[in-house]
KEPA-478785 format. One record per residue: residue in one letter; chain; x, y, z of N, C-alpha, C in turn. Coordinates in Angstrom, 2 decimals. Layout:
N
a | A | X | Y | Z | X | Y | Z | X | Y | Z
...
END
This chain:
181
x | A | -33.32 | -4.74 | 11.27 | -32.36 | -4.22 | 12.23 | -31.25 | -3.51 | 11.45
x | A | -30.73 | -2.10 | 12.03 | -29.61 | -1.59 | 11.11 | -28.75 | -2.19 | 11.33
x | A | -27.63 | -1.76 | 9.97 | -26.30 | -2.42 | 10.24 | -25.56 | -2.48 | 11.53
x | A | -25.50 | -1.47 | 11.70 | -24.55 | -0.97 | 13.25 | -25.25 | -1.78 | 14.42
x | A | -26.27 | -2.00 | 14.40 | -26.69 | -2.64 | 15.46 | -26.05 | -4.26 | 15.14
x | A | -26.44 | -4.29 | 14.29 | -26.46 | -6.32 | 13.89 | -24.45 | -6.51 | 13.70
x | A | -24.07 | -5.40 | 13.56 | -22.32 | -5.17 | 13.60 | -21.90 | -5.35 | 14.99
x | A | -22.74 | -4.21 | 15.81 | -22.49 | -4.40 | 17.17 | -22.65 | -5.49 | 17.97
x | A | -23.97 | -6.31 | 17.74 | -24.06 | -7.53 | 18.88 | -22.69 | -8.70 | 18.20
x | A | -22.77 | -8.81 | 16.76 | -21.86 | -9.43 | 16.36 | -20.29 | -9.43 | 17.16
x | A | -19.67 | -7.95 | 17.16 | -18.58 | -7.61 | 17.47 | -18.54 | -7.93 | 19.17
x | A | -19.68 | -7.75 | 19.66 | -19.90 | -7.87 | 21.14 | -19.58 | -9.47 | 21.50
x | A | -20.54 | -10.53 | 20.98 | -20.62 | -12.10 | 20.28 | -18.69 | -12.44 | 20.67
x | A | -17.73 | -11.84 | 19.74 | -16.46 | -11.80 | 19.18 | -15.91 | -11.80 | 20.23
x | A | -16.45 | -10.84 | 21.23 | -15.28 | -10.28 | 21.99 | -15.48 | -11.34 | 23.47
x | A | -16.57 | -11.28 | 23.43 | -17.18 | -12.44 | 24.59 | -16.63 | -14.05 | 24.33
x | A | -16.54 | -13.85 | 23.09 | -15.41 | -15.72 | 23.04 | -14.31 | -15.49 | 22.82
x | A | -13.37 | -14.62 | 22.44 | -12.34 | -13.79 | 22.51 | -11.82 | -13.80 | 24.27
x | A | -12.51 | -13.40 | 25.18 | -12.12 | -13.30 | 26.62 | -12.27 | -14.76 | 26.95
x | A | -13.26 | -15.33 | 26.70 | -13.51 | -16.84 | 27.04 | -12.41 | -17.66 | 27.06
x | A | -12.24 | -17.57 | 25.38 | -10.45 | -17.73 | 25.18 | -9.03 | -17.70 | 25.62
x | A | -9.31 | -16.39 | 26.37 | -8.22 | -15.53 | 26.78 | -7.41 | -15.08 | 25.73
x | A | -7.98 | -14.60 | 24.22 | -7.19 | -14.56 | 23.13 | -7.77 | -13.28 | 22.76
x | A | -8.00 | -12.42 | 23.76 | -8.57 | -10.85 | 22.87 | -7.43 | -10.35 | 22.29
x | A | -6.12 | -10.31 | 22.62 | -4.99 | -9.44 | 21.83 | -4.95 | -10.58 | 20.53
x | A | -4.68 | -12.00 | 20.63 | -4.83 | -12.09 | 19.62 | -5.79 | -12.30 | 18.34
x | A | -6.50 | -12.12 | 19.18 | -8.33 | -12.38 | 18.06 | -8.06 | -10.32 | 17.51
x | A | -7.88 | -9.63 | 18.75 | -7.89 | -7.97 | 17.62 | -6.54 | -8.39 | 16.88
x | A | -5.54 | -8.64 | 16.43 | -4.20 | -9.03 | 15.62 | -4.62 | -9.54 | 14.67
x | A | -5.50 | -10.63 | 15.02 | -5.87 | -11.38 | 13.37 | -6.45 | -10.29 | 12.76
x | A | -7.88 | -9.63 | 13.31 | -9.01 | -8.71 | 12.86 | -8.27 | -7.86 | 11.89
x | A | -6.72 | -7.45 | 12.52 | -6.11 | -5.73 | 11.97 | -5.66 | -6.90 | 10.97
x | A | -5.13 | -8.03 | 10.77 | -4.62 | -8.60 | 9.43 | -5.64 | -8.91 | 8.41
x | A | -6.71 | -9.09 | 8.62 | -8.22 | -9.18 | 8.16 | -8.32 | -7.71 | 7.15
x | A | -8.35 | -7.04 | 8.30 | -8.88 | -5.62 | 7.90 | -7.35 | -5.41 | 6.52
x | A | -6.37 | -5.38 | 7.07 | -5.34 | -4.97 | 6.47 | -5.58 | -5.23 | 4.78
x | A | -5.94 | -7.19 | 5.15 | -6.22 | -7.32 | 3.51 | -7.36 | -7.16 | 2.74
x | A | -8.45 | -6.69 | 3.11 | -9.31 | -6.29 | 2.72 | -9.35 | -5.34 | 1.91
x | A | -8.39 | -4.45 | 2.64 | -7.86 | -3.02 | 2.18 | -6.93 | -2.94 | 1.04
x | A | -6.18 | -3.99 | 0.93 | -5.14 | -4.45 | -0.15 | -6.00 | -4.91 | -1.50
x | A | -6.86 | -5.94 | -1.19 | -7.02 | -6.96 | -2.00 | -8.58 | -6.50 | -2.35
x | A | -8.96 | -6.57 | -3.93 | -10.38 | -6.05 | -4.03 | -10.95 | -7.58 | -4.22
x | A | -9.76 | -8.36 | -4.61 | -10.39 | -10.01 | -5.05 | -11.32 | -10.39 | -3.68
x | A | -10.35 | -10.05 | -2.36 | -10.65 | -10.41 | -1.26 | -11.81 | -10.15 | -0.76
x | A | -12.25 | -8.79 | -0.97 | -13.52 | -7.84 | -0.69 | -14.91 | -8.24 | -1.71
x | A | -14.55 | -8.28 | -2.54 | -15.11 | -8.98 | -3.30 | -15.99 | -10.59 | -3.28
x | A | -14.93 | -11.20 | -2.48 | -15.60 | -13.11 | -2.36 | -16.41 | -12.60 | -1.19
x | A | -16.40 | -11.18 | -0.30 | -16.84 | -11.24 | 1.20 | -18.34 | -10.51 | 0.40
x | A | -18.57 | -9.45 | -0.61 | -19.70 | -9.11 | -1.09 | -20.38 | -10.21 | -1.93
x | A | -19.91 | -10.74 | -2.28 | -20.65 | -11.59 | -3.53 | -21.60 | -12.48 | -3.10
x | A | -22.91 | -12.28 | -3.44 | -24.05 | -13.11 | -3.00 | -24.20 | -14.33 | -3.62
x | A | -23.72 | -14.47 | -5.01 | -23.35 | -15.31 | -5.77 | -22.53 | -17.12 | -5.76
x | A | -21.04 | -16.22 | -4.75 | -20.85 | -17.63 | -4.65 | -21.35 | -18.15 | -2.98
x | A | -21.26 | -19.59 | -3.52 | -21.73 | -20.40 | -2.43 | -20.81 | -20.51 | -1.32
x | A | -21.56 | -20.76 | -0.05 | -21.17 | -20.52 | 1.12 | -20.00 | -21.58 | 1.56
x | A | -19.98 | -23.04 | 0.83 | -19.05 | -23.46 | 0.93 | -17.60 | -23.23 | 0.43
x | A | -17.93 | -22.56 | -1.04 | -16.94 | -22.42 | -2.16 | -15.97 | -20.80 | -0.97
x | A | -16.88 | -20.39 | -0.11 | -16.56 | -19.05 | 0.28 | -15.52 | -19.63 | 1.05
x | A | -16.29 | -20.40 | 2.09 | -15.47 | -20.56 | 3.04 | -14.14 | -21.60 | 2.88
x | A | -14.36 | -22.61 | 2.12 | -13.19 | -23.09 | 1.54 | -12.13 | -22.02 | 1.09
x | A | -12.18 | -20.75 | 0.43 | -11.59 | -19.72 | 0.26 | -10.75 | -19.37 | 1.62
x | A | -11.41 | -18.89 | 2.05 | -11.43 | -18.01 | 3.28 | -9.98 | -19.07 | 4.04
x | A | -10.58 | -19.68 | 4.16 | -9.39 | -21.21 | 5.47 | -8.36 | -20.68 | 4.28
x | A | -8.09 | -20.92 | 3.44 | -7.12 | -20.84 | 2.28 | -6.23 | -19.48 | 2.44
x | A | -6.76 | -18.30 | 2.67 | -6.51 | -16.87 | 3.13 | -6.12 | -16.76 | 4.44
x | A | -6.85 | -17.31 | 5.36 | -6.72 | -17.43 | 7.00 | -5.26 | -18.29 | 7.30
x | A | -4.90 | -19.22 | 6.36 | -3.73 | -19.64 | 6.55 | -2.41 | -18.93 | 6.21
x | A | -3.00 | -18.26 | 4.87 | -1.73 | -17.29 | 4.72 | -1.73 | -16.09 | 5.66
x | A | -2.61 | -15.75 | 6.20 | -3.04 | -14.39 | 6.98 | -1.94 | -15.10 | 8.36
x | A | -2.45 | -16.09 | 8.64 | -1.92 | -16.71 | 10.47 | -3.06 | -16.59 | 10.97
x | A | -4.79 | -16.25 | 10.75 | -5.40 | -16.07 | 11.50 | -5.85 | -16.98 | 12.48
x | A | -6.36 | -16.62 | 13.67 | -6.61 | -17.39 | 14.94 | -7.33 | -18.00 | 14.63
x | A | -7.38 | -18.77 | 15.27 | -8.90 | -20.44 | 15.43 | -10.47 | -19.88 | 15.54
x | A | -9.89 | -18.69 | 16.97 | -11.34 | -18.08 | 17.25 | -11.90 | -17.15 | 16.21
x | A | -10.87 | -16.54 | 15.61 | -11.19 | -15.76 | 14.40 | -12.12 | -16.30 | 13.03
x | A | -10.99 | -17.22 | 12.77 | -11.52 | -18.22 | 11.88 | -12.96 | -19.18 | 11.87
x | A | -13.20 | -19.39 | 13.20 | -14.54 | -20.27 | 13.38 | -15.33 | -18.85 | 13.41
x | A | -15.51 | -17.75 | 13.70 | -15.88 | -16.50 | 13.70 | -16.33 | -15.99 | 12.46
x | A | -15.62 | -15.92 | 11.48 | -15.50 | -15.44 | 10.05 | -16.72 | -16.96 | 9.46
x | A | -16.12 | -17.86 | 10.04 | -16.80 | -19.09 | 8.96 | -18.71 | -19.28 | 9.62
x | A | -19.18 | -18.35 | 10.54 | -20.45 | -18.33 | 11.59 | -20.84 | -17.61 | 10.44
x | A | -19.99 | -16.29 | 10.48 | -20.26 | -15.25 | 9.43 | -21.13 | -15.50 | 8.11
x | A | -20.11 | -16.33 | 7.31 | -20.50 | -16.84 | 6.25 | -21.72 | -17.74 | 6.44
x | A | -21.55 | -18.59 | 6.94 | -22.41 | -19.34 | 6.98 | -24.31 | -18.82 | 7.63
x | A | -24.47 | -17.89 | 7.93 | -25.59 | -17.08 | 8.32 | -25.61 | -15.95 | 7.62
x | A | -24.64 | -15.91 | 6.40 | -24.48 | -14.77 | 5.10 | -25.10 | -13.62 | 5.82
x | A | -23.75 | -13.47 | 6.58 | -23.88 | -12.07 | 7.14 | -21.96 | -11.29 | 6.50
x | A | -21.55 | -11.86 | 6.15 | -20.18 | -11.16 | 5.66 | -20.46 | -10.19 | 4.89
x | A | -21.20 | -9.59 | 4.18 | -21.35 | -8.33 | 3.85 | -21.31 | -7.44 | 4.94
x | A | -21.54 | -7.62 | 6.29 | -21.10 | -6.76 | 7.39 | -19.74 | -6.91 | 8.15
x | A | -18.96 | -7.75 | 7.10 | -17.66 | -7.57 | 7.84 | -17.37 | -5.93 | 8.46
x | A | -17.47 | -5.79 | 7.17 | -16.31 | -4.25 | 7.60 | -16.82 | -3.31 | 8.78
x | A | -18.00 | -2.95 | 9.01 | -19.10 | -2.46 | 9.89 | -18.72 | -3.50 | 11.34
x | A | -18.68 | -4.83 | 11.69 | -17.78 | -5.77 | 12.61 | -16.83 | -5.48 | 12.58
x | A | -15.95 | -5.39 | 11.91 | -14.03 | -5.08 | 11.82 | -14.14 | -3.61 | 13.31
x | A | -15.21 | -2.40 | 12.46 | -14.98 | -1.31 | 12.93 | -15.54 | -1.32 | 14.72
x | A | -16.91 | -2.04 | 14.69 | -17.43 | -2.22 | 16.13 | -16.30 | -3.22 | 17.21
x | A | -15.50 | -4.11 | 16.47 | -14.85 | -5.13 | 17.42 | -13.94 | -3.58 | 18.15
x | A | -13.37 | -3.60 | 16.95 | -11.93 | -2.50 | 17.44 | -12.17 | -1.40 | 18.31
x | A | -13.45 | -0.91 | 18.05 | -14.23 | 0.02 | 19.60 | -13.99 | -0.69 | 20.90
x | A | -14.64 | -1.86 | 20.56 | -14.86 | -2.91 | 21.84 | -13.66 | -3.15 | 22.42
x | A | -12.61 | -3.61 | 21.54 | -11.59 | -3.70 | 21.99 | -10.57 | -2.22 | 23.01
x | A | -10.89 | -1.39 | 22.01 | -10.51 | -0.18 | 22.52 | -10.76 | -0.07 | 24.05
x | A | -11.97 | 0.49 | 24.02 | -12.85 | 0.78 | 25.40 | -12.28 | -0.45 | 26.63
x | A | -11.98 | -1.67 | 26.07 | -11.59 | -3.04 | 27.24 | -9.98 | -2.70 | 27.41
x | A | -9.57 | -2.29 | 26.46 | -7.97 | -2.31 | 27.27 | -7.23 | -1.18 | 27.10
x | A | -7.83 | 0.14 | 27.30 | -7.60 | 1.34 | 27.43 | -6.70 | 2.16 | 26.18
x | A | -7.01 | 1.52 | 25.23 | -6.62 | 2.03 | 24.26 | -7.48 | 2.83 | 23.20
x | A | -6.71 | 3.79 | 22.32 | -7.51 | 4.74 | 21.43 | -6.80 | 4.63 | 20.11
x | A | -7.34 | 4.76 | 19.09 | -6.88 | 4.77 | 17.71 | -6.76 | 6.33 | 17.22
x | A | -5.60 | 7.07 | 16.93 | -4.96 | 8.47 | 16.06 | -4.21 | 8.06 | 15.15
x | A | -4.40 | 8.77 | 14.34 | -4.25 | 8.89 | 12.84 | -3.54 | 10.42 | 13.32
x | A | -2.44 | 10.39 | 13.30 | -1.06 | 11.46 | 13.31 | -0.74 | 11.74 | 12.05
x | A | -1.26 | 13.38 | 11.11 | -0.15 | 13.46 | 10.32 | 0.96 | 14.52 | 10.77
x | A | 2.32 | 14.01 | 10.37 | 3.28 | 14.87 | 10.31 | 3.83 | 15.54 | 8.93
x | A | 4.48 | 16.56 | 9.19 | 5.06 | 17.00 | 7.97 | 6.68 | 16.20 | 7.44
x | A | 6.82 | 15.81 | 8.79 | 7.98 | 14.46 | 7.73 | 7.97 | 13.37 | 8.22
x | A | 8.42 | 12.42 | 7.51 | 8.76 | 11.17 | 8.41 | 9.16 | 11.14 | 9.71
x | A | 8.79 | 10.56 | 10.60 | 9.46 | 10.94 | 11.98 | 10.07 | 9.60 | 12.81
x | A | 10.76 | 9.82 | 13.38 | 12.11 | 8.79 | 13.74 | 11.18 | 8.17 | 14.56
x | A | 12.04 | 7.14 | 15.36 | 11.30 | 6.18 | 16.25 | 10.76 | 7.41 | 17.97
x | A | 12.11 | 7.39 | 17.76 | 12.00 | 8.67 | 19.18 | 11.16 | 9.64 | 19.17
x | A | 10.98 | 10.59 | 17.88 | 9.80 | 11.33 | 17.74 | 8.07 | 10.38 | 18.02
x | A | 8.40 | 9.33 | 17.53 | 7.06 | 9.24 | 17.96 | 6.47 | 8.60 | 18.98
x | A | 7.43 | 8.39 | 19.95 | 7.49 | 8.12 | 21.17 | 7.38 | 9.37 | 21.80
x | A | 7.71 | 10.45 | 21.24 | 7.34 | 11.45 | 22.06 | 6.19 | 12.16 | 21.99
x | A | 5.38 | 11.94 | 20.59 | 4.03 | 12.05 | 20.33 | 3.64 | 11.36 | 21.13
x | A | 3.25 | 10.14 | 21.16 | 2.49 | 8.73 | 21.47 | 2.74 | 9.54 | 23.02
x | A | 3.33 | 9.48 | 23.67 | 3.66 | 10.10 | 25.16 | 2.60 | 11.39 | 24.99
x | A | 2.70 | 12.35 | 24.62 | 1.84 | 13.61 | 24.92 | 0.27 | 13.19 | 24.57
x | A | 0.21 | 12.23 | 23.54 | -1.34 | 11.74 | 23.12 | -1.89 | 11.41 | 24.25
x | A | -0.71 | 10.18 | 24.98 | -1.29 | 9.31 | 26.49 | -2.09 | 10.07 | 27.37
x | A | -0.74 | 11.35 | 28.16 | -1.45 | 12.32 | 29.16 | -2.67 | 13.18 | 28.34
x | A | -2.42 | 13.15 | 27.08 | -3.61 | 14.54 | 26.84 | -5.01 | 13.04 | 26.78
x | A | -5.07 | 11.96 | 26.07 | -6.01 | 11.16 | 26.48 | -6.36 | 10.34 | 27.49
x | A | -5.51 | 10.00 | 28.26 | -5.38 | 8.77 | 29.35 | -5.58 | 7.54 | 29.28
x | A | -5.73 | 7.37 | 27.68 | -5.08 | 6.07 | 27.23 | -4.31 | 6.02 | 26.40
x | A | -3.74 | 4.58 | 25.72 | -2.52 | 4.54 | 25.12 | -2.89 | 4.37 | 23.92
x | A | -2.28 | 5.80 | 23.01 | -2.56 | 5.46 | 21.45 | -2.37 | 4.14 | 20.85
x | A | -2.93 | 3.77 | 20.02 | -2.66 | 3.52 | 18.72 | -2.59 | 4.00 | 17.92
x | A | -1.60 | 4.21 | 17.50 | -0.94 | 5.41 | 16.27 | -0.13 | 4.99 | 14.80
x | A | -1.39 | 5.45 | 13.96 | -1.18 | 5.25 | 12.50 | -0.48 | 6.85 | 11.80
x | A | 0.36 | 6.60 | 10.54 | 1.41 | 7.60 | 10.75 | 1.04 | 8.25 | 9.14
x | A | 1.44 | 9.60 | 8.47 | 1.19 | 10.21 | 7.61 | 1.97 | 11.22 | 7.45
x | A | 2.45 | 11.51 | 6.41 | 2.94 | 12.57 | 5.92 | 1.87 | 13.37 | 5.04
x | A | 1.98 | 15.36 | 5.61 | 1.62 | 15.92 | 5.21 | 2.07 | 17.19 | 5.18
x | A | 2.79 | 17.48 | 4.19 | 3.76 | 18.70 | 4.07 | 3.53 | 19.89 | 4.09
x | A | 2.05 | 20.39 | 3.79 | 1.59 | 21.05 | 3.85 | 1.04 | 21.56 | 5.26
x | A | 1.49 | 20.90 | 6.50 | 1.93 | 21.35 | 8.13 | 2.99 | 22.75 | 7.99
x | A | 4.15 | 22.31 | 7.42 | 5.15 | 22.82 | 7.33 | 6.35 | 21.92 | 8.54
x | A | 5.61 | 21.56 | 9.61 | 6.51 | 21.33 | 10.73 | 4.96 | 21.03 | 11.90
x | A | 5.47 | 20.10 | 12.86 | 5.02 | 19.66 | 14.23 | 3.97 | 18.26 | 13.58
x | A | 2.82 | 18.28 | 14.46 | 2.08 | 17.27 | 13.84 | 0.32 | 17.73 | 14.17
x | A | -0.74 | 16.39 | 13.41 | -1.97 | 16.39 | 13.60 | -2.29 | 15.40 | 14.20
x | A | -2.73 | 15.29 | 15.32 | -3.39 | 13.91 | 15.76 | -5.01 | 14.27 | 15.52
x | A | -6.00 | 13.06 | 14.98 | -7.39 | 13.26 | 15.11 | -7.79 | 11.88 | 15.76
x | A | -8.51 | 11.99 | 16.57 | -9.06 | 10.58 | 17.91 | -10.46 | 10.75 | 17.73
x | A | -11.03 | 10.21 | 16.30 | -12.53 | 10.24 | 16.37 | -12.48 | 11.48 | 15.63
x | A | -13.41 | 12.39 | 16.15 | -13.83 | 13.43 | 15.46 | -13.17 | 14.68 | 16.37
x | A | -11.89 | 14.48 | 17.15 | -11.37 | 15.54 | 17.73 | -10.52 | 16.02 | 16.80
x | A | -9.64 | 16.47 | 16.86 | -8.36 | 17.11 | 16.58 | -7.64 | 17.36 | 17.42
x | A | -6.01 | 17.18 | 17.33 | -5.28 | 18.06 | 18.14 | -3.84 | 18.80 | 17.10
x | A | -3.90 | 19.79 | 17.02 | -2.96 | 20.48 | 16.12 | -1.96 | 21.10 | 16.82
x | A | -0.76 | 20.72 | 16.25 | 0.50 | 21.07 | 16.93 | 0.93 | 21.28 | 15.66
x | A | 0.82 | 22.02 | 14.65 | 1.40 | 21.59 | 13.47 | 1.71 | 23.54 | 13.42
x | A | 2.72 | 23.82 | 12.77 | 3.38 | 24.87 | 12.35 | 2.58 | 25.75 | 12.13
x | A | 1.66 | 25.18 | 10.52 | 1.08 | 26.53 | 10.30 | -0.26 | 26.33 | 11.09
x | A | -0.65 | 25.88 | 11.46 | -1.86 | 26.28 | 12.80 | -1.06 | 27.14 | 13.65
x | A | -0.04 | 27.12 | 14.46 | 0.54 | 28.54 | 14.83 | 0.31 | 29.77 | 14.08
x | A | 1.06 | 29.59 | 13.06 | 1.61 | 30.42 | 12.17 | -0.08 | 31.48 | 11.77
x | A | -1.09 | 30.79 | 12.17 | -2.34 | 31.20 | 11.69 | -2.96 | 31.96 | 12.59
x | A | -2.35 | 31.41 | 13.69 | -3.46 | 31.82 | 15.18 | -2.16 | 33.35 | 15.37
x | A | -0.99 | 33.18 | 14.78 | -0.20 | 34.40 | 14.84 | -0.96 | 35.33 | 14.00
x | A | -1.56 | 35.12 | 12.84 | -1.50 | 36.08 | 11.73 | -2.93 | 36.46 | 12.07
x | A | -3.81 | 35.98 | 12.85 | -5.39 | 36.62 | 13.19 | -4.97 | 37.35 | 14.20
x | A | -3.92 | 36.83 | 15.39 | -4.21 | 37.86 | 16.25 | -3.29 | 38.84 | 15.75
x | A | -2.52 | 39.32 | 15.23 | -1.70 | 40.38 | 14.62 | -3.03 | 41.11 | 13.77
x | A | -3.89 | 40.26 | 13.38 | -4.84 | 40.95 | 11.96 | -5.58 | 41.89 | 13.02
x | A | -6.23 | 41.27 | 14.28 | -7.59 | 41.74 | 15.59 | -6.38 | 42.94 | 15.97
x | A | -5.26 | 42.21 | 16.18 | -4.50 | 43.63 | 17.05 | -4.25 | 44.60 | 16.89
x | A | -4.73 | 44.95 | 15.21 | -4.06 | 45.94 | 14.16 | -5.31 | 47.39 | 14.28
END
């Protein structure tokens, strides 16, 4: 079975004792602190690839991490299924299917906004606002500087784009001035 599939029923699995719970906001909270350190820590990524050590030595780890993390109960008995059916080499492939799942259940979308500067709280309340109506759900919005905009911003939602950014004007000025000539 491919990954994505055996990611998917997994993440599906998650989300179904997650509602059971009534702990889907906080079962996706732990996940993004999960994910977060994964991303930080190669030690971390590392005990989750390693075929090597044993499943107890793992998970004894793991409770050890999950405590400093705050992670949830449901999370935690979740992660330790994982291990224990040495399937954690598909964390990350699960991390990415839960957060769909999650998405799609409570009308939310994940953008990755770059701007050309830091932008205040209010600015991005006023992004996050134009993302809403142009998607009809409510971003989740991760933030970037990229100077090479010059000015405005990039939102990408998947494999869209939406460009509000300076020199994307500045470009669509200089072709049609080039056609008009």
């Amino acid at each position: 079975m491919s990954q994505s599939r055996v990611a998917g029923r997994y993440a599906q699995a998650l989300v179904d004792e997650a509602r059971q719970a009534t702990a889907l906001d906080t079962v996706a909270t732990s996940l993004s602190s999960l994910a977060d350190a994964l991303r930080a820590s190669k030690d971390l990524a590392l005990l989750f690839q390693s075929p090597i050590i044993a499943v107890g030595k793992k998970q004894e780890a793991l409770k050890a991490v999950f405590a400093e993390l705050a992670i949830d109960a449901v999370t935690s008995r979740f992660v330790a299924f994982l291990v224990e059916k040495r399937r954690e080499n598909d964390i990350n492939a699960i991390l990415s299917a839960f957060d769909k799942l999650y998405c799609d259940l409570t009308g939310k979308v994940r953008v990755h906004v770059r701007t050309a500067a830091p932008v205040s709280a209010e600015e991005r309340s006023a992004i996050e606002n134009k993302l809403r109506i142009k998607t009809g759900k409510q971003p989740l919005a991760e933030y970037a500087v990229d100077e090479a905009l010059i000015g405005g911003f990039v939102a990408t939602i998947g494999d869209t784009s939406i460009d509000c950014s300076a020199r994307y004007q500045l470009q669509r000025l200089s072709k049609s001035l080039t056609l008009g000539v």
